[in-house]
N, C-alpha and C positions, 0 to 999 in steps of 0.2 A: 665561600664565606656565607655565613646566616645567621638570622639571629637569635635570642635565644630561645625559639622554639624549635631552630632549626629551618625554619624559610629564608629562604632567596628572593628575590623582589625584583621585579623588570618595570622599567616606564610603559604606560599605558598612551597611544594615540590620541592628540585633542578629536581626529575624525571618530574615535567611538567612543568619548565619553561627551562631547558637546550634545548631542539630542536628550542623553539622560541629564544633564545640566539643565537642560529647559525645561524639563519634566519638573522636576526639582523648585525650580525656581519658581512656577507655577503654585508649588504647595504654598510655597514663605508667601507669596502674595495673597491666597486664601487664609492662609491663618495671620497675614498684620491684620487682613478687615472683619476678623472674627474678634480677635483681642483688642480692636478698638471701644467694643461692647464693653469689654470693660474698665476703660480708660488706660488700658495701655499699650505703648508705642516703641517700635525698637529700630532699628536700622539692622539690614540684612548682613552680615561683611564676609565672602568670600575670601577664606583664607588658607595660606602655604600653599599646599600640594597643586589644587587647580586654579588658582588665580596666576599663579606661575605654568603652567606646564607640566608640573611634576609629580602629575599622579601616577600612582605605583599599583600592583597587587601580586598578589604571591606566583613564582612561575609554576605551572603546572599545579596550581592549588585549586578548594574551591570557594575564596570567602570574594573573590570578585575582587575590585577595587570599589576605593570610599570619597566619598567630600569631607570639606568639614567645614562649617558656616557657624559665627558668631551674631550670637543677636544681641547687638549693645542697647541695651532698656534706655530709652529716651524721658519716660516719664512711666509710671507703673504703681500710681496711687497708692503710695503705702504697704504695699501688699508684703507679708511675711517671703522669707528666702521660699519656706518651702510652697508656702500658698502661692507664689508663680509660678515656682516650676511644676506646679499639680498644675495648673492652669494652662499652662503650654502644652502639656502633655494630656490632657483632655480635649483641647481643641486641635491636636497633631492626631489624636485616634481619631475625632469622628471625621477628618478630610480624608485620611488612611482608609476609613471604611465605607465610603461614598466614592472613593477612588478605583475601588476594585485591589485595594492591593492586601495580602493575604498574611501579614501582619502587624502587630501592633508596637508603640512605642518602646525600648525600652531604658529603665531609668538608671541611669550610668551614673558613675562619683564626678567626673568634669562637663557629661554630654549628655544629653538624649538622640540615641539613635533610631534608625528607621531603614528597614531593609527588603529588598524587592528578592525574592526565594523564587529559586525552580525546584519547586519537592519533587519532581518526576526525576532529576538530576541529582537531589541531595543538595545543593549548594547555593550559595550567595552570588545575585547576579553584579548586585553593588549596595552599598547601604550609605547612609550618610548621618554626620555627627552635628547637632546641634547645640551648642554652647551657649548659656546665659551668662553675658558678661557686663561687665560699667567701664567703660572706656574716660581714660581721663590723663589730662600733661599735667609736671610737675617742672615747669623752668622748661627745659629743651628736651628732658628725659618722659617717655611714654609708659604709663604703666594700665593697669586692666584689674577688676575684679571677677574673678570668677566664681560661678553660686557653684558650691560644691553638697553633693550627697553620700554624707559615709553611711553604707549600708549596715552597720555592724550597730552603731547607735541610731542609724533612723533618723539622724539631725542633716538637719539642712544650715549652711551658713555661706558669706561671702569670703574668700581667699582671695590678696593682695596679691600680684605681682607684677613685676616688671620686665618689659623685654630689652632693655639694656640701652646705654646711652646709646642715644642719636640712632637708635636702629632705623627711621627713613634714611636717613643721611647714607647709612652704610648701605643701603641697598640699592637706594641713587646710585652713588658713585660705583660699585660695582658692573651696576647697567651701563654706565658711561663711557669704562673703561671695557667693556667687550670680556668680563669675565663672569659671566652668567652661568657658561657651559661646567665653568670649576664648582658651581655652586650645584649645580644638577649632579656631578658625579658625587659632589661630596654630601649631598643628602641621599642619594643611592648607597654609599658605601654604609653612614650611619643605620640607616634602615637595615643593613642585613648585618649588622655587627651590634644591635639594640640587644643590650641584657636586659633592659627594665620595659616589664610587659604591661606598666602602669605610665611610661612615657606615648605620649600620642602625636604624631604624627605633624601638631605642628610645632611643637618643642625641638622635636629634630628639626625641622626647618630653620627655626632658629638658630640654630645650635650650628646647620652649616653656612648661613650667614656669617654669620661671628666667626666662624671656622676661617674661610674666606678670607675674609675682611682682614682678619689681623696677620695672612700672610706677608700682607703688603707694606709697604711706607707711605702714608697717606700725608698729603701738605692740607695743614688745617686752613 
């Protein structure tokens, strides 16, 4: 099975991705205390793949494997959609280039990535996704905006959505009940049977959450 580029995907070790997780998390802490400068404030949220476990990359590929981290804007002065995310993404190049690392941001429709290259190798050692989001409840249901950039008109704007009722709830009881391991396969299998090359990595997350979940008969 693959998906539809045709890759296969294998779990990735916490013992070889937790050192580059620290690397990583080093940067978000240089760029909150750069973006304070300009009065704004986010919380870091490691999310799906390695806040769980369930980081993946291609088997026998070369794009490495990814993170992928939400930064929910706390306070952000006004600032236009796009005039943040030019703002993140100028304080993410110059820590990238005081870094030593040998490229630069690049500006995605859901994310800004950032990737560590072996050009002797050709390949991706790992890259990671950075998300602008506004986290916010509605009653008992969670939803998110996401600043999105379509490339085709150049507009920057916020996208609503939601990740579905009681989605803590459903991931508690999951844990609870010792069915964690159906949730690992079942975001495995998603991952190598993805037609949609514009889904990311933690949509499938989702997606086997919910998958999961509704196996079962749950007492409310």
């Amino acid at each position: 099975m693959a998906d539809c580029y045709g890759r296969t995907y294998e779990f990735v070790s916490k013992f070889e991705f937790k050192p580059i997780k620290k690397e990583i998390d080093g940067i978000i802490k240089r760029l909150q205390r750069n973006m304070r400068e300009y009065s704004i404030t986010f919380k870091p949220i490691l999310v799906g793949s390695v806040k769980r476990s369930l980081v993946t990359r291609v088997v026998n590929g070369n794009t490495g494997f990814d993170f992928d981290y939400n930064f929910s804007i706390q306070k952000n002065s006004d600032y236009s959609a796009k005039q943040l995310k030019n703002l993140f993404i100028s304080e993410l190049n110059e820590i990238l280039v005081n870094n030593d690392w040998d490229t630069y941001v690049e500006n995605n429709r859901q994310a800004m990535t950032i990737k560590r290259v072996n050009r002797y190798q050709s390949r991706i050692i790992y890259s990671c996704d950075f998300a602008i989001v506004h986290d916010y409840k509605v009653g008992y249901d969670d939803f998110q905006e996401r600043l999105i950039y379509d490339k085709e008109t150049n507009n920057y704007f916020w996208n609503e959505r939601g990740y579905g009722k009681n989605y803590r709830d459903k991931i508690s009881n999951i844990l609870e009940n010792g069915l964690w391991t159906e949730v690992k396969d079942e975001y495995l299998y998603l991952k190598n049977w993805n037609n949609d090359p514009d889904k990311i990595s933690f949509s499938l997350y989702l997606e086997a959450v919910n998958n999961v979940y509704n196996r079962y008969d749950w007492v409310d």
